[in-house]
C-alpha positions as CSV (number, residue, x, y, z in Angstrom):
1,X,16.9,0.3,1.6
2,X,14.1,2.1,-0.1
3,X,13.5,5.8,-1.2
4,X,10.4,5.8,-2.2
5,X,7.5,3.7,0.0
6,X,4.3,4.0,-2.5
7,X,1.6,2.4,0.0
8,X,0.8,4.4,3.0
9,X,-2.2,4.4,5.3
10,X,-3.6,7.3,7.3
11,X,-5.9,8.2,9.9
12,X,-8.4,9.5,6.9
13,X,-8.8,5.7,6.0
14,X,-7.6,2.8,8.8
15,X,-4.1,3.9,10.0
16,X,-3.1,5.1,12.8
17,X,-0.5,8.4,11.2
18,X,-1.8,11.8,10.8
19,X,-1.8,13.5,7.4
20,X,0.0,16.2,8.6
21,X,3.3,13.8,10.1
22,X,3.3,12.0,6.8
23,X,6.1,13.7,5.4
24,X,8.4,13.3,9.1
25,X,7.5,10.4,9.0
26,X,9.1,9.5,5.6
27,X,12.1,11.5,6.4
28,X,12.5,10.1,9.8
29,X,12.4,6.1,7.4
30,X,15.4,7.8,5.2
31,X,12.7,8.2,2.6
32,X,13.0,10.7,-0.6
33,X,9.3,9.8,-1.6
34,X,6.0,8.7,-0.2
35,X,2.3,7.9,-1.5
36,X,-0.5,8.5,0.7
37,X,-3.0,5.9,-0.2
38,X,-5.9,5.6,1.9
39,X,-8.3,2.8,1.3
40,X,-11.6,4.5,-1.5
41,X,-10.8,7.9,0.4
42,X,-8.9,10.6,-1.4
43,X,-6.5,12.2,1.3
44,X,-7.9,16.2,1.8
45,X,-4.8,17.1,3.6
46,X,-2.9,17.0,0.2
47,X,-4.4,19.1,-2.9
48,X,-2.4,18.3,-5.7
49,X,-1.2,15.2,-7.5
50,X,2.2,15.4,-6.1
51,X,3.7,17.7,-3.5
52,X,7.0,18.9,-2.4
53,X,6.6,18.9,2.0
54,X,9.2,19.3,4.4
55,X,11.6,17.9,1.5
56,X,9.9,14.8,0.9
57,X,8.1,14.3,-2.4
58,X,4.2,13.0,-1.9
59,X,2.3,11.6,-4.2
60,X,-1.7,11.9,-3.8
61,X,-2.9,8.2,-4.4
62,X,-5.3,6.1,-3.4
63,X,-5.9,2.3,-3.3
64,X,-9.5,1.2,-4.5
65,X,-11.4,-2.4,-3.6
66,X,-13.1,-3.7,-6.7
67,X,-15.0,-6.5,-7.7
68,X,-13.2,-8.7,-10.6
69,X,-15.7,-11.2,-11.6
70,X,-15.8,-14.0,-8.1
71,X,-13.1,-12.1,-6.6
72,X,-12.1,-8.5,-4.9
73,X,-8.5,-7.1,-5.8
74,X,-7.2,-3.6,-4.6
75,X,-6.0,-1.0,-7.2
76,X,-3.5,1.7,-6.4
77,X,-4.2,5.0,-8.2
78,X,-1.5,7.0,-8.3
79,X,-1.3,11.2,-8.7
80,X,-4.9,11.8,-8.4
81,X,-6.3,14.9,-10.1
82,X,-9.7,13.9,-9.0
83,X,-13.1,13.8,-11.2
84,X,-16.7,14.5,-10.7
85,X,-17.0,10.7,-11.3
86,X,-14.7,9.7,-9.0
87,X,-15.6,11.9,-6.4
88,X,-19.2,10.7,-6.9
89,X,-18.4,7.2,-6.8
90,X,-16.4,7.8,-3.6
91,X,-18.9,9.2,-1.7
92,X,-21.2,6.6,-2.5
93,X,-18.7,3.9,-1.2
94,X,-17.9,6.1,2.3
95,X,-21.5,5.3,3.0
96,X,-21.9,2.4,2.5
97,X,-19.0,1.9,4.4
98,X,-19.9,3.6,7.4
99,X,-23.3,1.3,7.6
100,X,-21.3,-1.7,7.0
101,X,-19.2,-0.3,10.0
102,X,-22.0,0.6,12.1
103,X,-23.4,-3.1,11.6
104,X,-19.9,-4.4,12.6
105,X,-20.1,-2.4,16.1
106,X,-22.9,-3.4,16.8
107,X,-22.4,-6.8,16.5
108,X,-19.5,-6.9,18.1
109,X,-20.7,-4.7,21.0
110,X,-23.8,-7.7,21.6
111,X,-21.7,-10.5,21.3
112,X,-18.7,-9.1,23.1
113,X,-21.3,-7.2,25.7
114,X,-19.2,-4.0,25.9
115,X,-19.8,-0.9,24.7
116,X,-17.0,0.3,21.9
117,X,-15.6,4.0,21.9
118,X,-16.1,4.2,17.9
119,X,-17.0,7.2,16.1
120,X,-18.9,5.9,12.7
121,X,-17.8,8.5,10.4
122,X,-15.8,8.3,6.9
123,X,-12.8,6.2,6.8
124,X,-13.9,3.6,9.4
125,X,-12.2,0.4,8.8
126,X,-11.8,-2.9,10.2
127,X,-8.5,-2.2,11.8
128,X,-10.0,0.7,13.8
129,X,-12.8,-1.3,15.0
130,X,-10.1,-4.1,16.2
131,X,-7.7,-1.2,17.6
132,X,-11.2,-0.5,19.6
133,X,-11.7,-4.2,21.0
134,X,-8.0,-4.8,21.9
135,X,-8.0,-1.3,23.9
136,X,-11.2,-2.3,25.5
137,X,-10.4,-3.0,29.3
138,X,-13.3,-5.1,29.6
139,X,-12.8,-8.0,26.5
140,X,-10.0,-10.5,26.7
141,X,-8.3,-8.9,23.2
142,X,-5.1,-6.7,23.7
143,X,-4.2,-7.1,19.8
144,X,-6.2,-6.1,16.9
145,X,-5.1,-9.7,15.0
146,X,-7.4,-12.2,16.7
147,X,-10.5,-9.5,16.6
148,X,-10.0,-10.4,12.5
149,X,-9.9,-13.9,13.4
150,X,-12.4,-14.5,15.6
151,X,-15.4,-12.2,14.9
152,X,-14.6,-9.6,11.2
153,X,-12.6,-11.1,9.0
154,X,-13.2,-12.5,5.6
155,X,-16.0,-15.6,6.1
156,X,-16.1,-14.9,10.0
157,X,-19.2,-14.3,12.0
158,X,-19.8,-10.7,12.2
159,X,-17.7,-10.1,8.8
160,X,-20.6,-8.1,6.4
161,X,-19.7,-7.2,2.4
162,X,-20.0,-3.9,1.1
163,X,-20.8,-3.1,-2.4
164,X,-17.6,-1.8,-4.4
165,X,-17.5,-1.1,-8.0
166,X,-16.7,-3.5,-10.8
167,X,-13.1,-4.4,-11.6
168,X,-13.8,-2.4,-15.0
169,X,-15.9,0.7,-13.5
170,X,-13.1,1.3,-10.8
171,X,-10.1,1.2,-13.6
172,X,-11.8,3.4,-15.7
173,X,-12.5,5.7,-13.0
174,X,-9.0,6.1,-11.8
175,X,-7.8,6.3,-15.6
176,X,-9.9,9.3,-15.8
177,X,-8.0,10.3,-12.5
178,X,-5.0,9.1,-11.8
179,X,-1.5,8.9,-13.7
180,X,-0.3,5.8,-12.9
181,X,-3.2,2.3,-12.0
182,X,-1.9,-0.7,-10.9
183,X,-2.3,-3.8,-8.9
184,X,-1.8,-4.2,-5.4
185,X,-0.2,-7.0,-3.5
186,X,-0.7,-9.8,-6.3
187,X,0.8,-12.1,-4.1
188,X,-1.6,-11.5,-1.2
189,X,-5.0,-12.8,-3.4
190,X,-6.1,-16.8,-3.0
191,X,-5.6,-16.6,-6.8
192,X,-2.6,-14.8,-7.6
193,X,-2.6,-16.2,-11.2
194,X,-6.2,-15.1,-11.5
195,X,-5.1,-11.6,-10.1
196,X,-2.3,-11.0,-11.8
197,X,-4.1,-12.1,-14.9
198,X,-5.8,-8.5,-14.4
199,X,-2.9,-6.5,-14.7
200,X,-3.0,-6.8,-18.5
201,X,-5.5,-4.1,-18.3
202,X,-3.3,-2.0,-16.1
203,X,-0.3,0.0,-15.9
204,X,1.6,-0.9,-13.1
205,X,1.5,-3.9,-10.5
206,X,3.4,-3.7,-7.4
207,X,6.5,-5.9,-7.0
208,X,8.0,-5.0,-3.5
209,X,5.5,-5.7,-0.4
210,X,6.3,-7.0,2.9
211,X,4.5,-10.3,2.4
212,X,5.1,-12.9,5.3
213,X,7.6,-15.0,4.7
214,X,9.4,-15.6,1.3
215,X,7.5,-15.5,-1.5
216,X,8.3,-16.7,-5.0
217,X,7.9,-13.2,-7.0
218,X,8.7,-15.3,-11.2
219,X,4.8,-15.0,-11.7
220,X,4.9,-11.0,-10.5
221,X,8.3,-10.4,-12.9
222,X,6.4,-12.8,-15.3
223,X,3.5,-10.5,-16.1
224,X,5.9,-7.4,-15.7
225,X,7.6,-8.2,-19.0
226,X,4.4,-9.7,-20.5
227,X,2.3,-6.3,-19.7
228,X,5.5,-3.8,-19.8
229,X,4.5,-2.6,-16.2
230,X,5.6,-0.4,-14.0
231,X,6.7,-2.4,-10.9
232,X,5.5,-0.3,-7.9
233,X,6.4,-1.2,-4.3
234,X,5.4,0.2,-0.6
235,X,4.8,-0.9,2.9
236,X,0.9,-0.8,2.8
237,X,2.0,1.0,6.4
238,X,-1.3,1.3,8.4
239,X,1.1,2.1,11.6
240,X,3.5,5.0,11.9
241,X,6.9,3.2,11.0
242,X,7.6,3.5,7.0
243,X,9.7,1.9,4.5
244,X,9.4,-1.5,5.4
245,X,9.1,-2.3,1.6
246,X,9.2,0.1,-1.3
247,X,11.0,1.1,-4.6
248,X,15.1,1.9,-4.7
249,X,16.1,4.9,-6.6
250,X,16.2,3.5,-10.2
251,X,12.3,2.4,-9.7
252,X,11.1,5.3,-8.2
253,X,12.8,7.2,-10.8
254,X,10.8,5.4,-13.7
255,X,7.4,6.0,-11.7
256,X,7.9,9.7,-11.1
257,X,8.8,10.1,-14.9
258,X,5.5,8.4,-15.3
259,X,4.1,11.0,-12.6
């Protein structure tokens, strides 16, 4: 069982937990540690790089898309201490995320023929947008999965880009900020190899994720020894149920020395 879940979604980005219960929350998993890491949001419910609440240890992170060459990877900053940079380049990504989501709505409003209760505002993912269709009374969704597979996802319809910074702009910005940068989900990409690949410009890659079904992790432990990473691990929880995958107490240990 894990004490430390280091991927955490709230309500600031796409899930559905308050700031506020994050720490409960972690206790109620059995948790000693968690990392809020909201998707290119910085969480302004926690000021510091890492916290002491309610006897649970929280580390300010975030996770950040970026653009590596013909593909997009997520990185996961950990123990932000935030720059004008970053901030900057932050607030430039909100809105352009907020007219990415507005066009989303709106598509999905004509073609569905409902109107959605969505509030376009900083934060707004895809998963709230499908939480909106599947609570709609008047479409034929009641989960938020076939919404992704039907109309938004990746190559669908009604999906639209967003501009993100480059694989090397977004590193260095979170260098700048962050203790701890690594790789999210390798084993998630089309191209692992190509993903993982990335990580030798890195300092941490995360080993433990709830991936669907079993997974063969040798190429993940491979560029672990190669790179001397740090493995990372968390639930990438966009729900209110933690620890479905994170770090035992000798990993976390070696993060939070990193910390």
């Amino acid at each position: 069982m894990p004490v430390a879940d280091l991927h955490v979604h709230t309500t600031t980005s796409d899930g559905t937990l308050e700031p506020a219960a994050l720490p409960a929350a972690a206790a109620e998993a059995g948790l000693s540690a968690v990392a809020v890491t909201d998707h290119d949001r910085l969480n302004p419910a926690f000021d510091g790089p890492v916290l002491e609440r309610a006897g649970v240890t929280v580390v300010h992170g975030i996770e950040l898309r970026v653009q590596a060459t013909d593909r997009r990877v997520d990185l996961l900053g950990y123990g932000v201490e935030p720059t004008e940079a970053l901030t900057a380049t932050l607030e430039a990504i909100q809105r352009d995320r907020m007219g990415r989501g507005r066009a989303i709505v709106e598509g999905l409003e004509d073609r569905l023929g409902v109107r959605l209760d969505v509030e376009v505002e900083p934060g707004l993912g895809r998963p709230d947008i499908a939480r909106a269709v599947a609570a709609h009374p008047d479409t034929d969704y009641d989960h938020p999965t076939p919404v992704f597979e039907d109309h938004i996802g990746d190559g669908r319809p009604l999906y639209v880009a967003r501009e993100i910074p480059t694989f090397e702009r977004g590193r260095a910005l979170l260098a700048e900020a962050c203790a701890l940068v690594g790789l999210a989900h390798p084993l998630r990409y089309d191209d692992p190899a190509a993903a993982l690949a990335l990580t030798a410009d890195l300092d941490a890659v995360e080993r433990h994720y709830p991936y669907a079904g079993a997974v063969d992790q040798t190429p993940v432990d491979r560029a672990i020894e190669a790179h001397d990473l740090v493995p990372t691990g968390g639930s990438d929880a966009h729900g209110e149920t933690l620890g479905a995958a994170g770090l035992d107490a000798a990993g976390w240990a070696r993060v939070r020395e990193r910390l």
